[in-house]
C-alpha positions in Angstrom: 3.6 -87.4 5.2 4.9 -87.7 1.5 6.0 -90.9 0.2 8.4 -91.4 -3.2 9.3 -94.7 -4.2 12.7 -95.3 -6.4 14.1 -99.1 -7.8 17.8 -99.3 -6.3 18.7 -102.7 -8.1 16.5 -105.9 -8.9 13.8 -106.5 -6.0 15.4 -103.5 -4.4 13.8 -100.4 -3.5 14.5 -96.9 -1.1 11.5 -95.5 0.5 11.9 -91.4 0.7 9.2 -91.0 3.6 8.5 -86.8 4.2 7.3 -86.5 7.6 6.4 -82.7 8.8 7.4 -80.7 11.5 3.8 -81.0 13.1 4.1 -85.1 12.7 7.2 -85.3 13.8 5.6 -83.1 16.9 2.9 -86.0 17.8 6.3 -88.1 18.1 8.7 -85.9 20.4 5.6 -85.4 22.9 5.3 -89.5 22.9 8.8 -89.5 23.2 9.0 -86.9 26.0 6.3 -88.5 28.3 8.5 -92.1 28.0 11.7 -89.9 28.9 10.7 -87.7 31.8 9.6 -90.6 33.8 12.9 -91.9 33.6 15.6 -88.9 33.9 16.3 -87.9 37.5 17.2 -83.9 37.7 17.9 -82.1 40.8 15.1 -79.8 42.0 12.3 -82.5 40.3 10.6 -85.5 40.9 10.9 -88.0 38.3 8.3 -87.7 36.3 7.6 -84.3 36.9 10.7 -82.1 34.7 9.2 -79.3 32.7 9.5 -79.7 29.0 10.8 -76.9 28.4 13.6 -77.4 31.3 14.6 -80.8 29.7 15.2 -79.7 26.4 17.1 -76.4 28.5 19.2 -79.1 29.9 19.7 -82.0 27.5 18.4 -80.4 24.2 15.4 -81.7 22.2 18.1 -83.5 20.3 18.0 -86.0 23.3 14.3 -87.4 22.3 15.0 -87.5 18.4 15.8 -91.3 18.5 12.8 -92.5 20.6 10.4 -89.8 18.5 11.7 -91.8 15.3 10.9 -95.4 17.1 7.5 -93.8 18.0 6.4 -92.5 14.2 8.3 -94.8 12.4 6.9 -97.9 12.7 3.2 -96.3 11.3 4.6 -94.1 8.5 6.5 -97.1 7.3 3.2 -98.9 7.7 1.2 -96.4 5.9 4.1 -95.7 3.0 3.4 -99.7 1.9 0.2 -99.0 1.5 0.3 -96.4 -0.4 3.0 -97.7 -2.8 1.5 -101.1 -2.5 4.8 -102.6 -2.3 5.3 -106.1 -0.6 8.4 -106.2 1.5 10.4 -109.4 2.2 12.6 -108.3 5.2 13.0 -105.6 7.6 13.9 -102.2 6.4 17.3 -100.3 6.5 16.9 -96.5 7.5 18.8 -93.8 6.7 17.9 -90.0 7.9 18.7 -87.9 5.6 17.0 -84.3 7.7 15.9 -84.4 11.2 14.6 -81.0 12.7 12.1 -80.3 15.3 11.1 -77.4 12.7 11.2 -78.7 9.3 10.5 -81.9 10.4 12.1 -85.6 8.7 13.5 -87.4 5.4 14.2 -91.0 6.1 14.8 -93.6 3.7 14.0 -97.3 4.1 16.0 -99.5 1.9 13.8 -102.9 1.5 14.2 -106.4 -0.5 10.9 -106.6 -2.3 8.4 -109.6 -3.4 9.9 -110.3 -6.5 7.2 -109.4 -9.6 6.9 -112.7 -11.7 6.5 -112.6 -15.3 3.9 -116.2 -15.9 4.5 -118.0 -19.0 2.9 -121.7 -19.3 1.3 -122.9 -16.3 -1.7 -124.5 -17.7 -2.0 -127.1 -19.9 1.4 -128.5 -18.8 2.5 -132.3 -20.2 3.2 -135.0 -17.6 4.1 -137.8 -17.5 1.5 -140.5 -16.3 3.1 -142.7 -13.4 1.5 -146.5 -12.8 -0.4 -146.8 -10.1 -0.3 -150.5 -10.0 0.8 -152.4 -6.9 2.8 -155.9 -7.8 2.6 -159.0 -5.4 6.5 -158.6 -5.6 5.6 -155.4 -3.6 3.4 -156.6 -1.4 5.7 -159.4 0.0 8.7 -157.0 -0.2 6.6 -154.4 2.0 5.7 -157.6 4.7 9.1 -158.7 5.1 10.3 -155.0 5.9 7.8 -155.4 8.7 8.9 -158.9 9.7 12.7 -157.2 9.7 11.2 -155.1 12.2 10.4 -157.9 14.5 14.1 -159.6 13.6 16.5 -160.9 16.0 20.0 -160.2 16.0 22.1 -162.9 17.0 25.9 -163.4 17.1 27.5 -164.8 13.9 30.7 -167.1 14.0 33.0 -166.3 10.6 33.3 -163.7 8.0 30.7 -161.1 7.9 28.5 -160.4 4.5 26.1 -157.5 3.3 23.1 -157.6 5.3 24.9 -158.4 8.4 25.6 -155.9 11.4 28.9 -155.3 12.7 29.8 -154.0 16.2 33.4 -152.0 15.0 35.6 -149.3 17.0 36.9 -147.3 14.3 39.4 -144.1 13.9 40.1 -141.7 11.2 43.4 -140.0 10.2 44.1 -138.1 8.0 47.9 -138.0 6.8 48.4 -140.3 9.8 46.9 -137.5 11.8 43.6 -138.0 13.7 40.7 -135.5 12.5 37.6 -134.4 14.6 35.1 -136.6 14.4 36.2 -139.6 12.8 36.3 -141.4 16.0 33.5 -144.0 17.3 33.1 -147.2 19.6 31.3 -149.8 19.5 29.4 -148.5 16.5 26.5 -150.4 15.0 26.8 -150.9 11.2 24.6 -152.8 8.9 27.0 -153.9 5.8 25.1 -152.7 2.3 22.7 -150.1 4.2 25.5 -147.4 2.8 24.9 -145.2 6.0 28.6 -144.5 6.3 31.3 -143.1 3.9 30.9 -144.7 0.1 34.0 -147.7 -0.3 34.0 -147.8 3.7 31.4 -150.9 4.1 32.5 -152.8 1.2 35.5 -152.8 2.9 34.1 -154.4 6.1 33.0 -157.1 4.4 34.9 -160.6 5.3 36.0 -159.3 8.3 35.1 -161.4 11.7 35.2 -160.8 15.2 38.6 -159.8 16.5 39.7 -158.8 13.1 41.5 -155.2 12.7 42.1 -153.3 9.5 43.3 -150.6 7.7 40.6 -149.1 5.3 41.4 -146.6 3.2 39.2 -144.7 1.3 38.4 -140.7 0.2 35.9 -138.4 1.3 33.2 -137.5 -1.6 34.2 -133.9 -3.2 31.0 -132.8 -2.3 31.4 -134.2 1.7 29.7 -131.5 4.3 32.6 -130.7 6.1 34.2 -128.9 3.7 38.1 -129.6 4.9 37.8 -133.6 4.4 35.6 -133.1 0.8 38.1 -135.0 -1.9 40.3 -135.9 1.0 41.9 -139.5 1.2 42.0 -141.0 4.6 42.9 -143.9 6.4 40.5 -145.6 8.9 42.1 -147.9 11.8 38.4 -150.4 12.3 38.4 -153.2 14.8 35.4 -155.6 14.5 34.0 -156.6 18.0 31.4 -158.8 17.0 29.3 -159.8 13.5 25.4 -160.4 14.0 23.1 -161.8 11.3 19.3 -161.0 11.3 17.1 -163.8 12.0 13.9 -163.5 10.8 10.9 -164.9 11.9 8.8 -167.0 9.7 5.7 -165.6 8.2 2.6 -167.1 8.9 -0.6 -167.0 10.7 1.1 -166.9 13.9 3.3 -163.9 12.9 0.5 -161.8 11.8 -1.9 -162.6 15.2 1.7 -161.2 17.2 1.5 -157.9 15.0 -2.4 -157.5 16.9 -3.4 -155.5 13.7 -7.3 -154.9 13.9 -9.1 -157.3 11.8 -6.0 -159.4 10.7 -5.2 -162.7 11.1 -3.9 -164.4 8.1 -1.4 -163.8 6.1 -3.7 -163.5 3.0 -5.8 -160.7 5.1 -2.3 -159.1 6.2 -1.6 -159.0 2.4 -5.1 -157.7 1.7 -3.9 -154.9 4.1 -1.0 -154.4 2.9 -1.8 -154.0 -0.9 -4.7 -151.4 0.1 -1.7 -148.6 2.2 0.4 -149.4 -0.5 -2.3 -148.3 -3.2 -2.6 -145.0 -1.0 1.3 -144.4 -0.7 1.4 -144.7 -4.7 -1.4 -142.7 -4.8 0.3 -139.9 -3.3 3.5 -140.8 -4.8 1.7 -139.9 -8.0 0.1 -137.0 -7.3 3.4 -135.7 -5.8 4.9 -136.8 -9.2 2.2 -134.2 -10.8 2.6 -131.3 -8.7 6.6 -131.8 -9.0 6.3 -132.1 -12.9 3.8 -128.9 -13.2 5.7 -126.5 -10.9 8.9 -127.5 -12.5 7.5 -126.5 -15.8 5.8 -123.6 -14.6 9.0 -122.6 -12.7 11.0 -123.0 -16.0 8.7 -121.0 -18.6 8.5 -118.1 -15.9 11.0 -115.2 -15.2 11.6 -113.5 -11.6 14.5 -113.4 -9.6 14.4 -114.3 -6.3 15.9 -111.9 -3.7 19.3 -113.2 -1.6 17.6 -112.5 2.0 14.1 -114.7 0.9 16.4 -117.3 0.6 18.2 -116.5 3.9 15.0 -115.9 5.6 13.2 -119.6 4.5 16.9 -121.2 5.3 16.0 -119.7 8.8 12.5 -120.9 8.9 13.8 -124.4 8.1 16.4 -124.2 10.8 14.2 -122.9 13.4 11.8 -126.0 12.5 14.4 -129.1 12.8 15.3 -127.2 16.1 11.7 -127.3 17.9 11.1 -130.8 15.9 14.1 -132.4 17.9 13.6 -130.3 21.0 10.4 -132.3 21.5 13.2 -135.0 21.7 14.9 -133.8 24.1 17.8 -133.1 21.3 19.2 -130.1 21.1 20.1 -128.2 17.4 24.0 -128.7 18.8 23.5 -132.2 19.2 21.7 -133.0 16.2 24.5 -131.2 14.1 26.5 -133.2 16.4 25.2 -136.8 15.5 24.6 -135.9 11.8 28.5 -134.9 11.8 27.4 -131.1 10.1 28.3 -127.4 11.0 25.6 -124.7 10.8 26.6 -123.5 7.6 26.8 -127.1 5.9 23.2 -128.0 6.9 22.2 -124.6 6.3 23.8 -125.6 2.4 22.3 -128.5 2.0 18.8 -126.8 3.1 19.3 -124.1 0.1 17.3 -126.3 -2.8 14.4 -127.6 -0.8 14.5 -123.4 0.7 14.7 -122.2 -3.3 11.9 -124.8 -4.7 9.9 -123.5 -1.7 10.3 -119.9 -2.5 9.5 -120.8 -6.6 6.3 -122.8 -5.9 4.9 -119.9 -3.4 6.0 -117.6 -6.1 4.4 -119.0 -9.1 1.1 -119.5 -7.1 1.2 -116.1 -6.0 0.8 -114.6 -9.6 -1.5 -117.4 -10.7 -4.0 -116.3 -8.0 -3.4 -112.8 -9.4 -3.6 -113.6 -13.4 -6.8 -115.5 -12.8 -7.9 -112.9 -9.9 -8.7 -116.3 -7.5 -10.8 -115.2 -4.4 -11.9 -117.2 -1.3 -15.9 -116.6 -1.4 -18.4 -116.5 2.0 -19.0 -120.1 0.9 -15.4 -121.5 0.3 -14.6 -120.1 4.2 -17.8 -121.4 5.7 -17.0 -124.6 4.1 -13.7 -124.7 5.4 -14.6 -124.4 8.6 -17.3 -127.0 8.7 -14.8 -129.4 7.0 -11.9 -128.6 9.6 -14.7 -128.8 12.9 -15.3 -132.2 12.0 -12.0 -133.4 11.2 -11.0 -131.7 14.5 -14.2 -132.7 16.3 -14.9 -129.2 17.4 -18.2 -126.9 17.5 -18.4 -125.0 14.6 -18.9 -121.7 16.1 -15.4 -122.1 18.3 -13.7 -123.1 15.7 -14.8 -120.0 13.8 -14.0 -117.9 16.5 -10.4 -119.4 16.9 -9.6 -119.6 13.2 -7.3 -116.7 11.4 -10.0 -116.1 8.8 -7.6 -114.2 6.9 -5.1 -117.2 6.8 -7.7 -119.2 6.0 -8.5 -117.1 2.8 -5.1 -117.4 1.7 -5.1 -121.1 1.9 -7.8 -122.0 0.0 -6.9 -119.3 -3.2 -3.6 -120.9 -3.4 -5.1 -124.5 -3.1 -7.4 -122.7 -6.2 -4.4 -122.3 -8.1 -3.1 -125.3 -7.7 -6.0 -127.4 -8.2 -6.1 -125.2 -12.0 -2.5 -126.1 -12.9 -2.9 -129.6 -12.0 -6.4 -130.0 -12.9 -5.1 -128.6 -16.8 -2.1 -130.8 -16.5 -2.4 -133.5 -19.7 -1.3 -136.8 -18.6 1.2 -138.9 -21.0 
């Protein structure tokens, strides 16, 4: 086999794999042996048709394709190694020559892992985020968990932000109906701004038995691209207006919440202070990472391929699909209930798929600038730390884990500890 690599366009590259007439050989025999034991001919047993009276009959023409499928797969295999090229999708072939006695020129057109071009990823300036947690918080944070324990009841009069109206409403567009803008006995909290903007403002001061015309327009950037900048007119008919009563906080409140070790409100604020401290920790060292790759991202130059994008869109997809199938929900439904097509989820998908592709990018040529390697001892320690957080023997886990995944993990945590560890907070 002979191997010759030419750039097509940007990230783009055609694969000119030479195979000879005796490789090409190993791969009509291969195919041969799967084809004989299924053609029937008169005279044989299947299974048992000379070679030589097969390619009499249907020509050796007839195993070409399956001695391609059989050869392929390896020559394509052994053609990235040699060129050390790092594909990003499936090939595209073309055969160029195909003889049984000069043998094969295929070309395999591939999207390629883009080479990145580093330019300041150390060193980076961030800004420095408080980490301080304010009573104000604290007491905000313990009545979202007393509204949890709320009751609704009926309200007589007009209803105000805050309050939850029961409404029947219908959509039309130029006094025509449109899909989905239909819904009964819908439950709506006034101010939570869960529904088209202008539409709950407009609620407000309605009561029960109330009807109304609210008109409004679609946002220009709406997901369904034929109501986007679109006035409409809704037809809404309030049912019933609730108001949440909350229950009082105090020692009684926090025994009913049967938290471990709490009993008082001043230990359920103790509590309370402490998660918050490690939810703004996190929010801070998000904050970091965010900053540094953003930077990074920036002072760097690579172009990203259209089918990685594609490809992580997919991933995401595929994801939300098993995430609510463990729900019972299917993908249809969910796009369904979050009133979205296919294409506009897969849309509003696209930044988080791009800032993926970025970050994996930029660590990816950190790891190779600084040449980061997993040693003996970074894997051993791994597994020791992920047996006891798993509660498993040692030796199983090691036997279970994808060492090489495992190498990968902790080179690109490397790289990111060095960017943020560099970082100079502001």
């Amino acid at each position: 086999m002979n191997v010759t690599c030419e750039n097509i366009e940007t990230n783009k590259v055609g694969l000119t794999i030479t195979i000879t007439a005796e490789e090409f050989a190993s791969g009509l025999d291969t195919a041969f042996a799967d084809m004989r034991e299924k053609v029937a001919v008169e005279g044989f047993r299947k299974g048992k048709i000379p070679r030589t009276m097969f390619e009499k009959k249907f020509g050796v023409e007839a195993l070409y394709e399956d001695a391609l499928k059989a050869i392929l797969p390896k020559m394509y295999a052994d053609a990235l190694d040699e060129t050390s090229i790092k594909p990003v999708d499936y090939p595209t072939w073309e055969v160029k020559e195909i003889s049984q006695t000069s043998g094969v020129i295929a070309v395999a057109t591939v999207w390629v892992r883009p080479t990145v071009e580093l330019g300041e990823y150390k060193g980076l300036t961030v800004t420095k985020l408080s980490e301080e947690i304010t009573e104000e918080e604290v007491l905000e944070a313990i009545d979202q968990l007393a509204k949890t324990r709320s009751e609704m009841i009926i309200k007589e009069g007009a209803a105000q932000d805050g309050d939850v109206v029961i409404i029947d409403f219908e959509g039309f567009r130029d006094g025509v109906a449109f899909e989905g803008g239909k819904g009964e006995n819908h439950s709506l909290e006034l101010g939570s701004n869960s529904f088209i903007p202008g539409f709950e403002a407009q609620v407000v001061g309605m009561s029960a038995g109330d009807e109304k015309d609210v008109s409004l327009t679609f946002p220009a950037d709406y997901h369904a691209a034929d109501l986007a900048g679109v006035a409409v007119v809704f037809k809404v008919t309030v049912h019933e207006v609730k108001v949440r009563q909350l229950p009082a906080i105090d020692d009684e409140f926090v025994k009913d919440l049967d938290q471990d070790g709490v009993e008082t409100v001043e230990e359920l604020k103790t509590k309370t202070r402490a998660e918050l401290i490690e939810t703004k920790k996190a929010q801070v060292e998000e904050h970091i990472l965010n900053s540094v790759f953003e930077q990074a991202v920036a002072a760097a130059k690579f172009e990203i391929p259209p089918v990685m994008i594609e490809n992580e869109i997919a991933t995401m997809v595929r994801n939300i699909e098993q995430q609510y199938e463990q729900q019972g929900i299917t993908l249809e439904m969910f796009l369904q209930f979050s009133q979205q097509t296919m294409e506009s989820l897969k849309e509003q998908l696209k930044p988080r798929a791009i800032k993926s592709i970025e970050q994996n990018l930029i660590v990816g040529a950190v790891i190779e600038k600084e040449q980061l390697e997993a040693t003996d001892e970074d894997v051993e320690n791994e597994i020791v730390e992920l047996s006891s957080e798993r509660n498993q023997d040692i030796a199983q886990m090691r036997a279970n884990l994808n060492i090489s995944g495992l190498q990968q993990n902790i080179v690109a945590r490397k790289a990111v500890d060095l960017m943020v560890d560099s970082a100079k907070m502001v």
